[in-house]
C-alpha positions as CSV (number, residue, x, y, z in Angstrom):
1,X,56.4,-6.3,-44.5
2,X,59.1,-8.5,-46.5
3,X,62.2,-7.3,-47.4
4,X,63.4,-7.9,-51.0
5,X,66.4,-9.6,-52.1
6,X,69.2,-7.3,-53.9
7,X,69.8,-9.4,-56.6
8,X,72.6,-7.1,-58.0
9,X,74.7,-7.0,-55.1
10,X,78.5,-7.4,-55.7
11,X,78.0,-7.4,-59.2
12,X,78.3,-11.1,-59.1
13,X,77.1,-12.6,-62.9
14,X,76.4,-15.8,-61.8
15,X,73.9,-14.1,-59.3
16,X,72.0,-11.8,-61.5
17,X,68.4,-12.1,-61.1
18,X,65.5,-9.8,-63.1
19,X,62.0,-8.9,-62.1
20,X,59.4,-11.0,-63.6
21,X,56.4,-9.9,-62.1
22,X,54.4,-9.6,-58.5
23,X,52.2,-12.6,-56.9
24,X,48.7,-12.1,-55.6
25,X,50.3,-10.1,-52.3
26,X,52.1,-7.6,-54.7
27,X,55.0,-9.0,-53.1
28,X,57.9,-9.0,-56.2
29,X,58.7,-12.1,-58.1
30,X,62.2,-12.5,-59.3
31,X,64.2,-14.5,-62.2
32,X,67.8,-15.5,-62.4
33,X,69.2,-13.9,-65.5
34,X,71.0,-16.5,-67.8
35,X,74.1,-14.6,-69.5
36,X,74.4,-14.5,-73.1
37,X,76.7,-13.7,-76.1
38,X,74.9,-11.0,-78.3
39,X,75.6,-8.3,-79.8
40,X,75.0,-5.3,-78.5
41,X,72.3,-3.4,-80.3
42,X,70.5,0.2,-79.7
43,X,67.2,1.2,-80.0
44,X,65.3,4.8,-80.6
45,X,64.3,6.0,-76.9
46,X,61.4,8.6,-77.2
47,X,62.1,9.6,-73.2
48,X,66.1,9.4,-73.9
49,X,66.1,13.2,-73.2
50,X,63.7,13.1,-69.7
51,X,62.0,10.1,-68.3
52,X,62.2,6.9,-68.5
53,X,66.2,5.5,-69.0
54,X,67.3,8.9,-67.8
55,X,69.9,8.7,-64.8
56,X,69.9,11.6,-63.1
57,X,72.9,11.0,-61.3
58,X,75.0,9.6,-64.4
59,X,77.8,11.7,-66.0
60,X,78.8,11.5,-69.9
61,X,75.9,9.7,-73.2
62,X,74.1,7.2,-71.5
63,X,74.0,4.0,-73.5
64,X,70.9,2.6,-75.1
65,X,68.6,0.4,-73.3
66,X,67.9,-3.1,-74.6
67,X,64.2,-4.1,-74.7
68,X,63.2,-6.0,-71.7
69,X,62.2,-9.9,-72.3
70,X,60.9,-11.2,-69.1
71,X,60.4,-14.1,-70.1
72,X,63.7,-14.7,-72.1
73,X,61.8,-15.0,-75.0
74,X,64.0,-16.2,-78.6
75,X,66.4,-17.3,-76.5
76,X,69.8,-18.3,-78.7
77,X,72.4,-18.4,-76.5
78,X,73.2,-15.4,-77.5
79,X,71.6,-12.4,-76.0
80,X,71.8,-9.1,-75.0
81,X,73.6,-8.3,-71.7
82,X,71.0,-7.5,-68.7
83,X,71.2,-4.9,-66.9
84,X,71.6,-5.6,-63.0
85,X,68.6,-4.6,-60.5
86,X,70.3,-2.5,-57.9
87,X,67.2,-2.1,-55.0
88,X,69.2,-0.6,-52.9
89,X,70.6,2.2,-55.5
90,X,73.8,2.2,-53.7
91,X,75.9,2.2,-56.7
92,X,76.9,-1.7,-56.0
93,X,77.2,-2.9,-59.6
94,X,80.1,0.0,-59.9
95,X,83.1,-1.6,-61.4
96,X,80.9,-3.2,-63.8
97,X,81.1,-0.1,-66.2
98,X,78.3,1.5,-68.0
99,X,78.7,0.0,-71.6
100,X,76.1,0.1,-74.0
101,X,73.8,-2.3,-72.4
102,X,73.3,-0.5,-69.2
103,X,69.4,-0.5,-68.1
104,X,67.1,1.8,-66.6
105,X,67.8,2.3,-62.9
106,X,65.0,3.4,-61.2
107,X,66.4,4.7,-58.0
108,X,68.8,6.9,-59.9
109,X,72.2,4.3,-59.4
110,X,73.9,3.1,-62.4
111,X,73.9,-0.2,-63.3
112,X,76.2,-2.5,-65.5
113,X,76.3,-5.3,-66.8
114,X,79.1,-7.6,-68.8
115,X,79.4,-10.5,-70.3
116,X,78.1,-13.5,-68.5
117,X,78.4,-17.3,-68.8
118,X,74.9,-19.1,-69.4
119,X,73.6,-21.0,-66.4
120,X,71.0,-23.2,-65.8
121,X,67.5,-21.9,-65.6
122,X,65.8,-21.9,-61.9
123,X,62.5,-21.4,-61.4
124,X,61.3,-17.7,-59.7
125,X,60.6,-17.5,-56.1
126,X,60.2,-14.7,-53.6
127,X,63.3,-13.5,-51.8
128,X,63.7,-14.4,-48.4
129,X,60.9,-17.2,-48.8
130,X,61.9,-20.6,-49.0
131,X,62.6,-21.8,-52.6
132,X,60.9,-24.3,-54.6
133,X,60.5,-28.2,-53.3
134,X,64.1,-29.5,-52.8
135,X,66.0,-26.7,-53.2
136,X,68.2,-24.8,-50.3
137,X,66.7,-21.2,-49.6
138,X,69.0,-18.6,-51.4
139,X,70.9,-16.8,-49.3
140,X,72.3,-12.9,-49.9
141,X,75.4,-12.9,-52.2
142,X,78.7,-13.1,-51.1
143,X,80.1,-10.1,-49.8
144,X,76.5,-8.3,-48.7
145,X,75.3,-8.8,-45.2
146,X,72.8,-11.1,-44.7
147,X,68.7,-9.8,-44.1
148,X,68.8,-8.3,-40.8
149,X,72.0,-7.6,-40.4
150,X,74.1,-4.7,-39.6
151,X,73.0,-1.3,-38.4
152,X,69.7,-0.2,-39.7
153,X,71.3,3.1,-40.4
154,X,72.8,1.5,-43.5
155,X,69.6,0.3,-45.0
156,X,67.7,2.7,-47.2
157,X,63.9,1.5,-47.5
158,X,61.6,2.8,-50.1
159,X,58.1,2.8,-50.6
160,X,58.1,-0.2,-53.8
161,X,60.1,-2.7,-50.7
162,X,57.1,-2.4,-49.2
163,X,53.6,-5.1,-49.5
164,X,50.6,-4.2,-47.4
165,X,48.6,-7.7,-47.3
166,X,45.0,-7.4,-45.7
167,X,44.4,-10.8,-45.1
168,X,40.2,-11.1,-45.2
169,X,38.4,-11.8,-41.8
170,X,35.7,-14.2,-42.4
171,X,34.0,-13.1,-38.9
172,X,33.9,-9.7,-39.8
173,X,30.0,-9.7,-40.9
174,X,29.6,-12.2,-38.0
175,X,30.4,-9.9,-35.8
176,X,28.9,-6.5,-37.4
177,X,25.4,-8.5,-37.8
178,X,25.7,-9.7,-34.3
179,X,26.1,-5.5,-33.0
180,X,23.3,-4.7,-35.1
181,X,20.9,-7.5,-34.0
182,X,22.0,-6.1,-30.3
183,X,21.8,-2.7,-30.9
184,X,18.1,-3.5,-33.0
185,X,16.8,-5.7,-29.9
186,X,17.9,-2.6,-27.1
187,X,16.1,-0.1,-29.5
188,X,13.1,-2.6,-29.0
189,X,13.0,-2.8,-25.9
190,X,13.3,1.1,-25.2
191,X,10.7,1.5,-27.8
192,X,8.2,-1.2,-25.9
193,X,8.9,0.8,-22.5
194,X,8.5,4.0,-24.1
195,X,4.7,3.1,-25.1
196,X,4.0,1.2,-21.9
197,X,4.7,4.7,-20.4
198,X,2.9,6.7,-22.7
199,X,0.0,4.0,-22.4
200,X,-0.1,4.2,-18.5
201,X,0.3,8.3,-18.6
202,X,-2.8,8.1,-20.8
203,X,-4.6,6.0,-18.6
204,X,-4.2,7.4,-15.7
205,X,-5.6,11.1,-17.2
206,X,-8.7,9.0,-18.3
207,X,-9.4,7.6,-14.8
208,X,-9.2,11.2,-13.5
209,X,-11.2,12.5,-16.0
210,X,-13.9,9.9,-15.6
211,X,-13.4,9.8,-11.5
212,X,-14.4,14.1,-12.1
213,X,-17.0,13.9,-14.0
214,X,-18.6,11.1,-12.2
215,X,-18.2,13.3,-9.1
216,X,-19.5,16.0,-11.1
217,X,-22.7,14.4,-12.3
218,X,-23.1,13.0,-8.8
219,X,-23.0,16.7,-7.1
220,X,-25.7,17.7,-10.0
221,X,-27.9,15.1,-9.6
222,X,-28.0,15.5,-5.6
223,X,-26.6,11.9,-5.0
224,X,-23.4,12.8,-3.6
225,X,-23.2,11.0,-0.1
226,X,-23.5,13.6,2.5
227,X,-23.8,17.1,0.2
228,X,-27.2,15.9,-1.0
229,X,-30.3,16.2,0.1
230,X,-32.2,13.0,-1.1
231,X,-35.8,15.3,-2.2
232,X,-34.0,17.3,-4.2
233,X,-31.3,17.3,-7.2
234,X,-31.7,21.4,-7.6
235,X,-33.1,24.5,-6.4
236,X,-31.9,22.8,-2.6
237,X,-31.3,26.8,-1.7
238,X,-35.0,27.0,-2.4
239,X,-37.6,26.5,0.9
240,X,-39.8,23.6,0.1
241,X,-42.8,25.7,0.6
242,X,-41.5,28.1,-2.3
243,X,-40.9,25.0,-4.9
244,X,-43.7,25.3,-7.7
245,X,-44.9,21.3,-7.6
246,X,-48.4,20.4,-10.2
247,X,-50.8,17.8,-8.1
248,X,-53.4,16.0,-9.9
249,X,-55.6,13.5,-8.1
250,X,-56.0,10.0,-9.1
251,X,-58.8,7.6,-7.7
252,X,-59.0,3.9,-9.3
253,X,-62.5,2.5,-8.9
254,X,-62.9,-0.9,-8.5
255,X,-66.1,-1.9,-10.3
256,X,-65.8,-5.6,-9.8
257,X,-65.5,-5.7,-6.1
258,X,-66.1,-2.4,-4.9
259,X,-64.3,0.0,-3.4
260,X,-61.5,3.4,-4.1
261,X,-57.7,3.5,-3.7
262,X,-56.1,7.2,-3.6
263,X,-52.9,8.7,-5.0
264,X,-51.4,12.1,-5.4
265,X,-49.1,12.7,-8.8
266,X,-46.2,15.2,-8.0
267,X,-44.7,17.0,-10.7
268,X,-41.9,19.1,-8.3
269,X,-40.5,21.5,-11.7
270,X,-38.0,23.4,-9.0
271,X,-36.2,20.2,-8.1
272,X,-37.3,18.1,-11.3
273,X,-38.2,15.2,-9.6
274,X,-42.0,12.8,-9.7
275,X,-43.6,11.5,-6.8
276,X,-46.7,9.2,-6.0
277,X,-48.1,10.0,-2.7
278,X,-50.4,7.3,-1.6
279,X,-53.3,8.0,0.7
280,X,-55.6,5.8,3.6
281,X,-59.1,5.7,3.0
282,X,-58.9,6.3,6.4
283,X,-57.3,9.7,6.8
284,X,-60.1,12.1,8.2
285,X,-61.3,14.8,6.2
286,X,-64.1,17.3,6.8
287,X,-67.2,17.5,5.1
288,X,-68.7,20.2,3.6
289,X,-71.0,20.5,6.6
290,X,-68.8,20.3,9.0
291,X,-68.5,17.1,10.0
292,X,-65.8,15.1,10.1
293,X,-65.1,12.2,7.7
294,X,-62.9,9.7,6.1
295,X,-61.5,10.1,2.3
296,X,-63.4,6.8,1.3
297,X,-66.6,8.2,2.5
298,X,-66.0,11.5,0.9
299,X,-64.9,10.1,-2.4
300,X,-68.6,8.0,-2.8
301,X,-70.6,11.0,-0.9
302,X,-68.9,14.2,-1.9
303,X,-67.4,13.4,-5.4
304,X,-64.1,14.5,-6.8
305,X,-64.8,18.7,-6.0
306,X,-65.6,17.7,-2.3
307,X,-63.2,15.4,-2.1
308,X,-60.5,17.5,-3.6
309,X,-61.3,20.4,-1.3
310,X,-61.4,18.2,1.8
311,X,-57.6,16.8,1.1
312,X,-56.5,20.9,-0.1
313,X,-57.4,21.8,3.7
314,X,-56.1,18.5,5.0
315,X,-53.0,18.3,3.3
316,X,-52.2,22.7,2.7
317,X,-52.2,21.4,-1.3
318,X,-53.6,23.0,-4.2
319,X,-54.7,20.1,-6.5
320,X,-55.0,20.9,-10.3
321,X,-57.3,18.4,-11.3
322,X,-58.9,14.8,-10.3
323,X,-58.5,11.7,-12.6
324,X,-61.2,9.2,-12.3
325,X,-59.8,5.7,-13.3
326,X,-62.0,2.7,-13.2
327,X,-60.5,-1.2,-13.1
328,X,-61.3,-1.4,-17.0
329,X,-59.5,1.4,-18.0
330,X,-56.3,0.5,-16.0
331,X,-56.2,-2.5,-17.7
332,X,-56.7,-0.7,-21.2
333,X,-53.8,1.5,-20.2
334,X,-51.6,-1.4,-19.3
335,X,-52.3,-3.0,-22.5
336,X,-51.7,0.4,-24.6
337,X,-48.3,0.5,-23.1
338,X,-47.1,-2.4,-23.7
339,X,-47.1,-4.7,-20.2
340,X,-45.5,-3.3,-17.3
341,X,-42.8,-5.4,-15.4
342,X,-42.4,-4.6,-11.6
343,X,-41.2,-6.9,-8.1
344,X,-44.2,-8.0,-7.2
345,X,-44.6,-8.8,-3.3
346,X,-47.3,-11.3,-3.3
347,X,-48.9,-14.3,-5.4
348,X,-52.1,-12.9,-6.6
349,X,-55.1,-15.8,-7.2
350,X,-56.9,-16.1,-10.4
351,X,-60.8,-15.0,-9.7
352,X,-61.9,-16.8,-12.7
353,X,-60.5,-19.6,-10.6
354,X,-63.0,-22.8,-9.8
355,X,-60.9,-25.3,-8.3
356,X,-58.2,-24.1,-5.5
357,X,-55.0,-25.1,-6.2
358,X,-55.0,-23.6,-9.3
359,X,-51.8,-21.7,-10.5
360,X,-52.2,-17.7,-9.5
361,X,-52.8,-15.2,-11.8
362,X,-49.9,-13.0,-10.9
363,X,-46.1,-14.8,-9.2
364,X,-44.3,-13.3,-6.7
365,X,-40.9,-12.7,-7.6
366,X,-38.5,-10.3,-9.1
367,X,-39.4,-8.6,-12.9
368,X,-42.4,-9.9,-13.4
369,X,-44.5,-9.0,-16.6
370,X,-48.0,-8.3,-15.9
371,X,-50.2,-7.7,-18.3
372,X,-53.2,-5.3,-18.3
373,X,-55.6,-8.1,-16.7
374,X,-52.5,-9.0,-14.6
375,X,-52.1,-5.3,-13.1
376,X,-55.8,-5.2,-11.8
377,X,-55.7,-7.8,-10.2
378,X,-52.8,-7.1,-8.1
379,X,-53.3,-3.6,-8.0
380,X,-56.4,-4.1,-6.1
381,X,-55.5,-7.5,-4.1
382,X,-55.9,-7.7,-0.5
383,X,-54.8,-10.4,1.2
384,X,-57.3,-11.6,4.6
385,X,-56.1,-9.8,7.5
386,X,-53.4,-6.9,5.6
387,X,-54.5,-3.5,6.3
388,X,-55.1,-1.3,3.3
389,X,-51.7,0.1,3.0
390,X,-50.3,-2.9,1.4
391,X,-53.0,-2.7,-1.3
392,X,-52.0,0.4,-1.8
393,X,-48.6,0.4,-1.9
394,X,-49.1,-2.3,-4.9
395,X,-51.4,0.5,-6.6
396,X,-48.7,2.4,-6.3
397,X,-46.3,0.2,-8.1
398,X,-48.5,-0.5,-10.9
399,X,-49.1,3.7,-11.5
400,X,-44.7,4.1,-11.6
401,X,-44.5,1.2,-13.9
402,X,-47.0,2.4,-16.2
403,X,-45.7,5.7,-16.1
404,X,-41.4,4.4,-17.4
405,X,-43.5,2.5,-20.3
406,X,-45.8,5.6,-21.2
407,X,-44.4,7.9,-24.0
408,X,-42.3,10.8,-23.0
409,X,-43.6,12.7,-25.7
410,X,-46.9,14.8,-25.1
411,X,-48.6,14.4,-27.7
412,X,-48.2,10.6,-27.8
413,X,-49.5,10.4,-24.3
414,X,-52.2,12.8,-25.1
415,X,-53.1,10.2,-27.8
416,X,-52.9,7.2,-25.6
417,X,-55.1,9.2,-23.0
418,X,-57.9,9.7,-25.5
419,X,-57.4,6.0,-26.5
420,X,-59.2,5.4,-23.4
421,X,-62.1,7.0,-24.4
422,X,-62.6,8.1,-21.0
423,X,-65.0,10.7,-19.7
424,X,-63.3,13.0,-17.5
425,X,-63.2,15.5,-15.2
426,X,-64.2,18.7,-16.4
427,X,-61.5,20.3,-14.3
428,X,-58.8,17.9,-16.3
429,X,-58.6,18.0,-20.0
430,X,-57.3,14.8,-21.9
431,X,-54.5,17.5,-23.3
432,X,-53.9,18.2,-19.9
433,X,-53.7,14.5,-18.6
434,X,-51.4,13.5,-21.5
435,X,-48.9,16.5,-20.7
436,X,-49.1,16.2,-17.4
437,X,-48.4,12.4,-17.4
438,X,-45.9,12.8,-20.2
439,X,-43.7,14.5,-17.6
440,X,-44.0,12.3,-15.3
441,X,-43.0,9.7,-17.5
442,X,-39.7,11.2,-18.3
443,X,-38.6,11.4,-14.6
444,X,-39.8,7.7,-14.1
445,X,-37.2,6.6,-17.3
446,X,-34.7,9.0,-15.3
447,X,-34.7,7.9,-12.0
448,X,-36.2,10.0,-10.3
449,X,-39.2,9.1,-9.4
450,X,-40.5,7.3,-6.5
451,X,-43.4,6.1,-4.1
452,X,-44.7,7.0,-0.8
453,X,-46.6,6.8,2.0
454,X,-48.5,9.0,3.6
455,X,-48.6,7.9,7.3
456,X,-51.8,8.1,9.0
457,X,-52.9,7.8,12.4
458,X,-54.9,4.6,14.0
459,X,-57.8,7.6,14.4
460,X,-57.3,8.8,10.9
461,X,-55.7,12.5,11.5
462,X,-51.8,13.3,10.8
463,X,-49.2,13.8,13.3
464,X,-46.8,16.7,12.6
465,X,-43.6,14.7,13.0
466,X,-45.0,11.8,11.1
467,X,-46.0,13.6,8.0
468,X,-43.4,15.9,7.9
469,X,-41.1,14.0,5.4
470,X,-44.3,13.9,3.1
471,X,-46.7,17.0,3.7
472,X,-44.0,19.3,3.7
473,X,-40.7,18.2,1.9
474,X,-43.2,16.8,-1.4
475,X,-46.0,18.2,-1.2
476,X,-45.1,21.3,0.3
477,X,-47.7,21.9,2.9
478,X,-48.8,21.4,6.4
479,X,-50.6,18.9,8.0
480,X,-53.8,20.3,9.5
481,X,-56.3,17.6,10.9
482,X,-59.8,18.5,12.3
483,X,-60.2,18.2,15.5
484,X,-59.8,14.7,16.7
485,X,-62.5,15.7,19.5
486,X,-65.0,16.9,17.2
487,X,-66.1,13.5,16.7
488,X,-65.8,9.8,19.1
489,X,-63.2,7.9,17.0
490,X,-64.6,4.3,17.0
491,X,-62.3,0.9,15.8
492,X,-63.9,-2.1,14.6
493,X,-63.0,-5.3,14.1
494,X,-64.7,-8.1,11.8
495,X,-65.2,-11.3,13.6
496,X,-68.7,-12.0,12.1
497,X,-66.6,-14.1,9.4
498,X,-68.6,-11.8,6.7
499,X,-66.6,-9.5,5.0
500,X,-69.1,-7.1,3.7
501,X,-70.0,-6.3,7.5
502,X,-67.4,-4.1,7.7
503,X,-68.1,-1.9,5.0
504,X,-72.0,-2.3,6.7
505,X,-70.9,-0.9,10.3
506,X,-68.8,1.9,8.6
507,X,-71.7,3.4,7.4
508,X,-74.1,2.8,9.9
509,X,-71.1,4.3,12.2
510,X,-70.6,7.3,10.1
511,X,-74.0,8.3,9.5
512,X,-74.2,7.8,13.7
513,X,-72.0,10.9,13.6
514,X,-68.6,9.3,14.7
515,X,-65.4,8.6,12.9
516,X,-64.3,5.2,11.9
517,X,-61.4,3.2,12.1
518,X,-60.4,-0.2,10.2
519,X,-59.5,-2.3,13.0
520,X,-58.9,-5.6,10.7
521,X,-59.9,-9.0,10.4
522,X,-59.1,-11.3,13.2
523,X,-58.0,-14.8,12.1
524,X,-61.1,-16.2,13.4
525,X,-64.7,-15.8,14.2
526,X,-66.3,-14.4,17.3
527,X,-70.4,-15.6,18.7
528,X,-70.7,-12.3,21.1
529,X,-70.3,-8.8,19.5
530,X,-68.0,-6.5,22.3
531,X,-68.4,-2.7,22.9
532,X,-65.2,-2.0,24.7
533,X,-64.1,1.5,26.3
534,X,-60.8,1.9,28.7
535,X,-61.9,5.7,30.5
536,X,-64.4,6.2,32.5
537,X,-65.3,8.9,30.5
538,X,-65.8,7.3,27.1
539,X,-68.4,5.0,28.7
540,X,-71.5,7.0,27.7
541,X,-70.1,7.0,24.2
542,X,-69.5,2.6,24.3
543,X,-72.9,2.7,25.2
544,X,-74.1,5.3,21.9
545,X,-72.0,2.9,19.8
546,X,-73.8,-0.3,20.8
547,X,-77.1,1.3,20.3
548,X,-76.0,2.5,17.0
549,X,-74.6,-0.9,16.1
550,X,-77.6,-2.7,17.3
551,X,-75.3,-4.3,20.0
552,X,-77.3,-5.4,23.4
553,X,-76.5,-2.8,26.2
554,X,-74.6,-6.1,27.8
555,X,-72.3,-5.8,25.1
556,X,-70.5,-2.7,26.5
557,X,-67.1,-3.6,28.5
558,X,-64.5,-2.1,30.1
559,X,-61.1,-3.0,28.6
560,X,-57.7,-1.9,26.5
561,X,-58.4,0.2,23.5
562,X,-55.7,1.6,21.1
563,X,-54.6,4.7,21.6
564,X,-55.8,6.1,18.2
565,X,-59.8,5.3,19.4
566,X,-62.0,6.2,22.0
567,X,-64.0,2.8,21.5
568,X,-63.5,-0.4,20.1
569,X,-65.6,-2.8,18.8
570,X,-65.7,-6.6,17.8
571,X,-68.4,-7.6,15.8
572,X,-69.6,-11.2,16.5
573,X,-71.6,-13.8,14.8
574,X,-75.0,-12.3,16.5
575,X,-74.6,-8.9,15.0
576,X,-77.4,-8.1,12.7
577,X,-76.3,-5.3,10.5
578,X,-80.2,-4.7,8.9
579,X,-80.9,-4.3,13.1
580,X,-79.0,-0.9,13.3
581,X,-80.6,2.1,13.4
């Protein structure tokens, strides 16, 4: 705030200054009045009467105002006498008079003005500033206390003594752009945790979700560890004798080298679940006369109704059907479907072979493709000295991978069935077989399906405890072997170092009226043949088998037998099998 200079105080003429104007503050900008001769001269006031040259504080006719030159414009030396600026409207310029030339006073005060000698022009400046380049800085007039003097109470201040300068701040946007990048970067920030919560929140209910249903399914499918009972995914409340299961019998023929391999198809529709139940040729079955006999015998004596009657008393199964498959329709099948790709446990050897050494027909190894051929071959491989249980366990892998590549639809497995052009069983339609199998198929794609054993005795019959797992829980039976005494359970090994012997004593052996039992192949050959019998008792019967055999009475022994025979036998070099009677 500056304070204005009062150019009209004390009335002094040589110190009469006029307002020119206001600089770039609005601060006022004065002039010093130069006095001049002229003749006083009156012009027509439209606001004589109220407004503007009206003193409200005046007594009498106010005197015309002269018209204000700033610039002291036409300048003669003669002019009209200026009316004195009284800021303070304290009625300073009194003495002066109020003669014709008095001005408008705008804080209601009189002013005069008389006749005043000319002086020399200065140039304008702001009161209280300093004045222009070499001149002193004007003080107050003589007679007036200076700026700042005095008691305050004397000084009147009105509102035009007044300049409000707002300077400009050039770091004003500086600083406003610097609180909104701030303010934008925190919002950020609070915005990126924001989601990272939401994001975590959202995973967290999709774990649990997933962990549920995963239990869930788990529970369902009977594969939760320790609530599950590994034969059955439903219907667990239900006994295993009650569960409804469709058996069919399968025997594979092999026509090249002779021979059967036996298998039960399980369709269990309580529990939903497949199984392949693989059978010994040398589980003991009885004969329609009586007699007691093994399931190869009774598969090339008896056919597939004796056969399948023999393993229903056996086993406490009802079988549906029997399905006769021979070597060349396996590999057809294999072929229809595609290959089949299984671990296989053994190298199989070409038998179209001629020079050894060759590369084998089938690798052993992991995922291994076999083709129709392929499957046969290892299918029906027997490696010298492996008892028939590992040839049958491969059977049983080629039958599960042929069923996950076989249609799940019926009808397309009807129509692969027929492709075979087989001739079947009369008890098993090709229909049948193809919706039967089709079943089957879609448990094998599923999971669950699987292979097993059925674990036979050394002398061919079942123990309760060892078939338990299989004759009961999937099939759903009960083991019931003839009598183990009804017939002298006889074990024979081939040391002759001809295979076919084997198969020769077996049927001299079971036409004899006892029971037979694979013994093996030793690694080598033997020149004496050996009756051998470990009770006393079971030496009448040594002797009956040697005579059977065609064996010298010499040949009889006493000696360690297996547990699972009454007598066991070692063919040598000098048995004659066309010498048997």
């Amino acid at each position: 705030m500056n304070d204005r200079y009062d150019a009209g105080y004390g009335g002094d003429p040589e110190n009469q200054y006029e307002l020119v104007g206001y600089d770039e503050y609005g601060r006022p900008v004065y002039q010093q009045v130069q006095p001049q001769q002229q003749a006083p001269r009156q012009q027509y006031d439209p606001y004589a009467q109220q407004g503007y040259g009206y003193d409200p504080y005046a007594t009498g006719t106010q005197n015309p105002v002269p018209p204000y030159d700033p610039y002291a414009a036409g300048d003669t030396g003669q002019q009209a006498p200026t009316p004195s600026y009284d800021p303070y409207g304290d009625g300073s310029g009194a003495g002066q008079g109020t003669g014709p030339g008095t001005a408008y006073d705008p804080y209601g005060q009189a002013a005069t003005s008389g006749r005043q000698q000319r002086v020399t022009e200065q140039t304008a400046y702001i009161p209280q500033q300093g004045g222009p380049t070499g001149q002193a800085p004007q003080t107050a007039p003589a007679g007036r206390p200076a700026a700042g003097a005095g008691d305050d109470d004397e000084r009147q201040y009105h509102t035009a003594q007044f300049a409000f300068v707002e300077e400009p701040d050039g770091d004003s946007e500086d600083v406003i752009d610097w609180l909104n990048f701030t303010e934008n970067r925190t919002e950020r920030r609070e915005e990126a945790k924001r989601r990272a919560r939401s994001r975590l929140v959202a995973l967290v209910v999709v774990l649990a979700l997933v962990a549920v249903g995963g239990v869930g399914w788990l529970w369902y499918a009977g594969k939760l560890p320790g609530l599950s009972d590994p034969e059955s995914k439903k219907g667990t409340s239900i006994a295993a004798s009650a569960q409804n299961r469709d058996v069919i019998v399968v025997h594979l023929h092999n026509t090249a080298k002779g021979g059967t391999s036996t298998a039960l198809l399980v369709d269990n529709t309580t529990t939903d679940r497949g199984t392949t139940v693989l059978i010994p040729n040398s589980l003991n079955l009885t004969a329609d006369d009586g007699t007691t006999t093994t399931l190869a015998k009774s598969v090339d004596d008896d056919g597939s109704s004796g056969t399948v009657d023999a393993l229903d008393t056996v086993l406490g199964t009802d079988i549906e059907g029997t399905w006769r498959l021979d070597t060349p329709y396996l590999q057809n099948l294999v072929d229809l479907v595609g290959n089949i790709d299984l671990d296989t446990n053994t190298a199989v050897p070409d038998p179209a072979a001629k020079k050894k050494g060759q590369a084998p027909l089938v690798s052993k190894g992991k995922d291994q493709t076999l083709s129709g051929k392929m499957a046969v071959a290892y299918a029906t491989y027997r490696a010298p000295g492996e008892s028939q249980d590992a040839q049958l366990e491969r059977f049983g892998q080629v039958m599960q991978g042929v069923l996950r590549k076989l249609s799940s639809d019926p009808t397309a497995a009807t129509t692969t069935v027929q492709t075979l052009a087989q001739i079947l069983d009369p008890s098993l339609t090709d229909k049948d077989l193809g919706t039967f199998l089709a079943k089957l198929a879609d448990l094998a794609k599923g999971g669950d399906y699987r292979t097993t054993l059925l674990p036979v005795q050394q002398d061919g019959t079942l123990s309760a405890a060892a078939s338990a797992s299989v004759v009961k829980d999937v099939l759903g039976g009960k083991a019931k072997s003839p009598d183990k005494d009804a017939a002298v359970s006889v074990s024979v090994q081939n040391a002759t170092g001809t295979k076919d012997n084997t198969e020769k004593a077996r049927v001299v052996l079971l036409n004899g009226g006892f029971t037979f039992l694979d013994g093996g192949t030793p690694s080598g050959t033997q020149t004496t043949s050996k009756v051998v019998y470990a009770d006393a008792g079971d030496k009448a019967n040594a002797a009956e088998v040697a005579k059977t055999l065609g064996l010298p009475a010499g040949a009889v022994t006493k000696g360690t037998v297996s547990s699972s025979a009454d007598v066991a036998v070692i063919l040598g070099r000098d048995y004659k099998p066309s010498s048997g009677s």
